[in-house]
Each structure stands twice: as structure tokens, then as C-alpha cells.
C-alpha positions as CSV (number, residue, x, y, z in Angstrom):
1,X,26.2,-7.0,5.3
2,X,28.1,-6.2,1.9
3,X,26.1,-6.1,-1.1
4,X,23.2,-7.1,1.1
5,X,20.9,-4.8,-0.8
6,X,21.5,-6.4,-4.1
7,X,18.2,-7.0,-6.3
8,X,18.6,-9.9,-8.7
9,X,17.8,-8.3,-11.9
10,X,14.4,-8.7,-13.5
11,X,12.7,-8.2,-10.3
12,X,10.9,-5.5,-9.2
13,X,9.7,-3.9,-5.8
14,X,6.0,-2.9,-5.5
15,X,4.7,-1.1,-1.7
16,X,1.2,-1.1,-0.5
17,X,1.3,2.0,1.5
18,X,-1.1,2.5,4.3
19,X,0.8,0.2,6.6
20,X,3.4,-1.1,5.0
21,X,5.3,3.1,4.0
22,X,3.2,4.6,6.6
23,X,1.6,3.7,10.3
24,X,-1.4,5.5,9.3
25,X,-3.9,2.6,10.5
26,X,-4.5,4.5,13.6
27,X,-5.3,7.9,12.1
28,X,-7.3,6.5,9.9
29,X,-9.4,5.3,12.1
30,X,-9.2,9.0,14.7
31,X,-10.0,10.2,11.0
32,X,-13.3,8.0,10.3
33,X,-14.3,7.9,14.0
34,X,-15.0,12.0,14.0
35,X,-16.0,12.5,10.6
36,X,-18.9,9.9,10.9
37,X,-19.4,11.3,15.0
38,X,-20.1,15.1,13.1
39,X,-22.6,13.3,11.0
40,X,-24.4,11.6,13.9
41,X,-24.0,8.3,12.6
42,X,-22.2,5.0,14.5
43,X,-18.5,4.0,13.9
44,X,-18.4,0.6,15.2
45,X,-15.9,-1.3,14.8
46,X,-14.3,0.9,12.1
47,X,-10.9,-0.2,12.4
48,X,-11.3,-4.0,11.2
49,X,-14.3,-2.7,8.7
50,X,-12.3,-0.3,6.5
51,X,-8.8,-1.7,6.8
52,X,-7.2,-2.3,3.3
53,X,-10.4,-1.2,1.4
54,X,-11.2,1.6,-0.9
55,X,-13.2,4.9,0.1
56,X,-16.1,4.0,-2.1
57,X,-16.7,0.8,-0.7
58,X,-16.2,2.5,2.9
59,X,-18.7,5.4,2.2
60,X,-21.5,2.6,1.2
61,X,-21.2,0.7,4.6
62,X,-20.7,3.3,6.0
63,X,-23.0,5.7,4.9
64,X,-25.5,4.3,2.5
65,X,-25.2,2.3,-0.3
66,X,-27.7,4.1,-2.6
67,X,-25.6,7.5,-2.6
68,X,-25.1,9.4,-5.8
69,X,-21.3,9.4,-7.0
70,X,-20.7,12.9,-6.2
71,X,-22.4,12.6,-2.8
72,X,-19.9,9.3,-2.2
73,X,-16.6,11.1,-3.6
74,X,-17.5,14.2,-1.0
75,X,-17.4,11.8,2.0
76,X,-14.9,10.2,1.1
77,X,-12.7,13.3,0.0
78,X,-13.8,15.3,3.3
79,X,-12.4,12.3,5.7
80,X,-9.3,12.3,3.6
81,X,-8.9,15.9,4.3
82,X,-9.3,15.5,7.7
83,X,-7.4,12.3,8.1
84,X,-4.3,14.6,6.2
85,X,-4.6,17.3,9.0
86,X,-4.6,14.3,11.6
87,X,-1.2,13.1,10.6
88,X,0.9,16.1,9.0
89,X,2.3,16.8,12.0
90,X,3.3,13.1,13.4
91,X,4.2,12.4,9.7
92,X,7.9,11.4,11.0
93,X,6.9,9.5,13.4
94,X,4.6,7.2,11.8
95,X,7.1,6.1,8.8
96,X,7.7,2.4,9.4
97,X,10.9,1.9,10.9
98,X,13.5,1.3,8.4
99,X,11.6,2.0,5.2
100,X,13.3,5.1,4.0
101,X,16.2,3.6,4.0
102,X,15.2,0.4,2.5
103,X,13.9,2.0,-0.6
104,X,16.4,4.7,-0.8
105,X,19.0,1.6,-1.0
106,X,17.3,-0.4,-3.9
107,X,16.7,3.1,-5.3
108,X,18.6,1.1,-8.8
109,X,15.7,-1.1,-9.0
110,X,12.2,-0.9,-10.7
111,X,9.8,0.2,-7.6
112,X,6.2,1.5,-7.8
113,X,3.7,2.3,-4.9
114,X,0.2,0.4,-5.7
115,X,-2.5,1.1,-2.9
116,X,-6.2,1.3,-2.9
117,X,-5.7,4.9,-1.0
118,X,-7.1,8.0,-3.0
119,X,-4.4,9.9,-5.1
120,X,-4.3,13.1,-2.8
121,X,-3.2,10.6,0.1
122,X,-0.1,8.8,-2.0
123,X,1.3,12.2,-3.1
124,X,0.9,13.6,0.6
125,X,2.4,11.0,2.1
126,X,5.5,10.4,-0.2
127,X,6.3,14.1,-0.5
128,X,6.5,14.4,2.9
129,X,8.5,11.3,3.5
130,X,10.6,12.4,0.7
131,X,10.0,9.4,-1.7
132,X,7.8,10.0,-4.7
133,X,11.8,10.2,-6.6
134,X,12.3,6.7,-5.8
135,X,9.2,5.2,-7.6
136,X,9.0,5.2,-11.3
137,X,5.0,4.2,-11.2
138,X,2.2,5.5,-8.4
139,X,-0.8,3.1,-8.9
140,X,-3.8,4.9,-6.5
141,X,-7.2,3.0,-5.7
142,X,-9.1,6.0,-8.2
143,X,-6.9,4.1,-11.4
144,X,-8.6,0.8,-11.4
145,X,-11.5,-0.1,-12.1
146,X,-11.7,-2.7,-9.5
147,X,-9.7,-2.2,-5.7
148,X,-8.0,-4.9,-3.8
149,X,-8.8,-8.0,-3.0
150,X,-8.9,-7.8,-7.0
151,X,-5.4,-7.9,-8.4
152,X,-6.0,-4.7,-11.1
153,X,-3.4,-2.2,-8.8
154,X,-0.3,-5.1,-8.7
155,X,-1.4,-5.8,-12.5
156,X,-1.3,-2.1,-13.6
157,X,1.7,-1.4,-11.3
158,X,3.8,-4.3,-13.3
159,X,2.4,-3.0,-16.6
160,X,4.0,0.3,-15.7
161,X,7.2,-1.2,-14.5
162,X,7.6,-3.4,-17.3
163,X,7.6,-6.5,-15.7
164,X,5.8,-9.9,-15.1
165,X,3.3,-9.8,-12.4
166,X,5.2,-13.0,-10.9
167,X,8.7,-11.1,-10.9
168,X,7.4,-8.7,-8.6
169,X,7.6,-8.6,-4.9
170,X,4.9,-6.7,-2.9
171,X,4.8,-5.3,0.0
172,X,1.6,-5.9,2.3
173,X,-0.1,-5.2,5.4
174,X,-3.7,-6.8,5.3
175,X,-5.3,-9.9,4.1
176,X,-7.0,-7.6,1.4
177,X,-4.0,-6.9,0.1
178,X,-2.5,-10.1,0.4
179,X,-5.0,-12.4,-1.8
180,X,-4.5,-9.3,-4.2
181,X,-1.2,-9.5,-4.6
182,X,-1.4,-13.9,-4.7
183,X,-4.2,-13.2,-7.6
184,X,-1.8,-10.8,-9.5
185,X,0.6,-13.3,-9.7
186,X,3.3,-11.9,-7.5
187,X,5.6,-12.9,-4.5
188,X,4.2,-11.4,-1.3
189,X,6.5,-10.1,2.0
190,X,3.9,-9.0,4.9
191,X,4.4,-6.5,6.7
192,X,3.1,-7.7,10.3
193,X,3.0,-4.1,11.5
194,X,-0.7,-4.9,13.8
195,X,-1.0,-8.5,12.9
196,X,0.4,-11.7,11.8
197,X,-0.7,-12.4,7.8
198,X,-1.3,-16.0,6.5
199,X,0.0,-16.5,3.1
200,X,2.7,-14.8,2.4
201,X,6.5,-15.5,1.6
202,X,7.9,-13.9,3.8
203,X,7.3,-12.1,7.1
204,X,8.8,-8.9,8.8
205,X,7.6,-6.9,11.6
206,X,9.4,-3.8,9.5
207,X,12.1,-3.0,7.6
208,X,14.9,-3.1,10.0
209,X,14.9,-6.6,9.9
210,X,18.3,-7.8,8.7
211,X,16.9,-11.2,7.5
212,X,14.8,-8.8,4.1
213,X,17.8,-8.6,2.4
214,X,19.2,-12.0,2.5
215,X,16.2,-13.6,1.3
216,X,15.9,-10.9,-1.6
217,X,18.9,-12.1,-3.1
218,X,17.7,-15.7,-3.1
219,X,14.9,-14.6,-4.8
220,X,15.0,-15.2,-8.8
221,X,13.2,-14.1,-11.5
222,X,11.1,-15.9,-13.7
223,X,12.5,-16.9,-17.3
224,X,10.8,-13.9,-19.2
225,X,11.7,-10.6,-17.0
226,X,9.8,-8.3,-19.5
227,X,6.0,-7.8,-20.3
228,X,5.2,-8.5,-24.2
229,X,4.3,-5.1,-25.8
């Protein structure tokens, strides 16, 4: 597949990261599931509740919804701690197939990581996968004033990038992040890594799939590739 990697220029490449760089549903969940047994308080159904949304809005279901902001930040930065201890040692395992060396060939292009995970977790996770060279913008949930479904990571990622929200592509793994990346304006590849996604471009189970790069070069950008200052 010569030149299959080739990025039509104007276009950039934004990643969601909790499913779509990193398996990490699962310990997530492990993650969630003990810190909320050592509190004495029920975790029903956590997987489905918390997937693709941020720790605030986790803590408050939860938790309690009437929590001071310090009290809600503690939770949320204690699971996270946990949840990092879960996974440092199966770090290598739980890289979606393919992805390092999918970003590490369209290293040439603009590429950011945009996710609604706390700041400690995208810095973890990229240093250990050996990434955070390849993006020239990180765009964590703690940067916007409103998480996904809202569209204000993709927007703020684009704005860092230089480049129109509809010349980007992102990379998604929930629905959350789907009608995100739609409101921001962008093109939208899902990333079926647990389950099938409705409204999206185009569909891969992960990045091994030789079909990505094909349809990446058919994709072209709009007639103004750069944001107006």
C-alpha cells in the first residue's frame, strides 16, 4: 500500500482517547466498581452510565449531586489514581491494535488528542504509549467549560491546530463522542472497539484495518483549510 498513509493537506487528525488510543473501558469500570465498593455505595450498571462522560458529571450520579467542588474533584481524582495503578502494568496490552503505528505514520500531519478524561489520565497514558511527541495540541475534559456530547473539546482542539472544525477527522468510540464531534462540525471515523456506532463516516473495528487509509485519501478538505485569526 504505497503512499497509503498520505493526508490530503488541510486536514487534520483529532483522537478521543479512552477507547479509541487506549482499551481502558474495562479498567475503568474495575476502577469505579471498587472505589464506590470502599465507600459502601452501589455501582450498577457503571459501565454504560459513565462511558464517554466526564468525572464531574460521574461523581454527581454517582455520589450526590449537591457535593461541594472540592469534595467532587477528590472523588473523582482518587478513582483516577486508582484507575492509573489498575492499568500501568497491562498498559501494552490495552493499546488498540494498530494505533501506534497509525499515528506514528501521519506523524507529518496536524494531530491533537481531545477527550473528556482528566489531564493526569492523557499525559499518563501517552507517555507510556510513547505518543504525547506526535500531537501538537492535548485538549483534556478540565479545559472546557462544557464536556462532550457538547462540541467545545473538537472546537478548542481545531482552534489549536489551526484548522476548520469540518476539516478535521475525529476519532470516536461512544455515542457521546460521536454527536460531539457531528456538533463541532467535523467528519467522524468510529472506532467500534465494544460496539457498533450510528452516525459516523466511517467504521473500523481498529486501526489495522487496511480499508482507513484508502478512504483518508479520498477525503478533501473544505475550501478555507485555516481558522481566521
Amino acid at each position: 500500500m504505497e503512499h497509503a498513509d498520505f493526508l490530503p493537506p488541510g486536514l487534520a487528525l483529532i483522537f478521543d482517547m479512552d477507547g479509541v488510543i487506549v482499551d481502558s473501558m474495562p479498567v475503568h469500570t474495575l476502577a469505579w466498581e471498587r472505589y464506590m465498593e470502599s465507600l459502601g455505595l452501589p455501582c450498577d450498571n457503571i459501565a454504560v452510565r459513565m462511558h464517554g462522560r466526564r468525572n464531574d458529571e460521574i461523581v454527581a450520579e454517582f455520589i450526590g449531586t449537591h457535593l461541594p467542588a472540592e469534595e467532587v474533584f477528590r472523588h473523582g481524582a482518587a478513582k483516577e489514581a486508582l484507575y492509573r495503578d489498575l492499568i500501568r502494568p497491562e498498559i501494552d496490552s490495552r493499546l488498540v491494535p494498530g494505533v501506534i503505528e497509525f499515528i506514528k505514520r501521519y506523524a507529518g500531519a496536524p494531530l491533537a488528542v481531545a477527550s473528556n478524561a482528566e489531564p493526569a489520565n492523557v499525559e499518563f497514558i501517552l507517555d507510556a504509549a510513547g505518543l504525547r511527541r506526535f500531537f501538537r495540541a492535548l485538549v483534556d475534559g478540565m479545559q472546557v467549560d462544557r464536556p462532550k456530547p457538547e462540541p467545545d473539546v473538537y472546537l478548542r482542539a481545531a482552534e489549536l491546530l489551526g484548522v476548520e472544525p469540518g476539516n478535521c477527522i475525529i476519532f470516536e468510540d461512544s455515542p457521546a463522542g460521536v454527536t460531539a464531534a457531528r456538533a463541532a462540525g467535523g467528519r467522524v471515523v468510529g472506532v467500534e472497539t465494544h460496539a457498533p456506532l450510528e452516525g459516523v463516516d466511517f467504521r473500523i473495528r481498529d486501526f489495522t484495518n487496511p480499508a482507513l487509509p484508502e478512504w483518508l485519501r479520498t477525503q478533501e478538505p473544505l475550501t478555507r483549510p485555516k481558522l481566521e485569526s
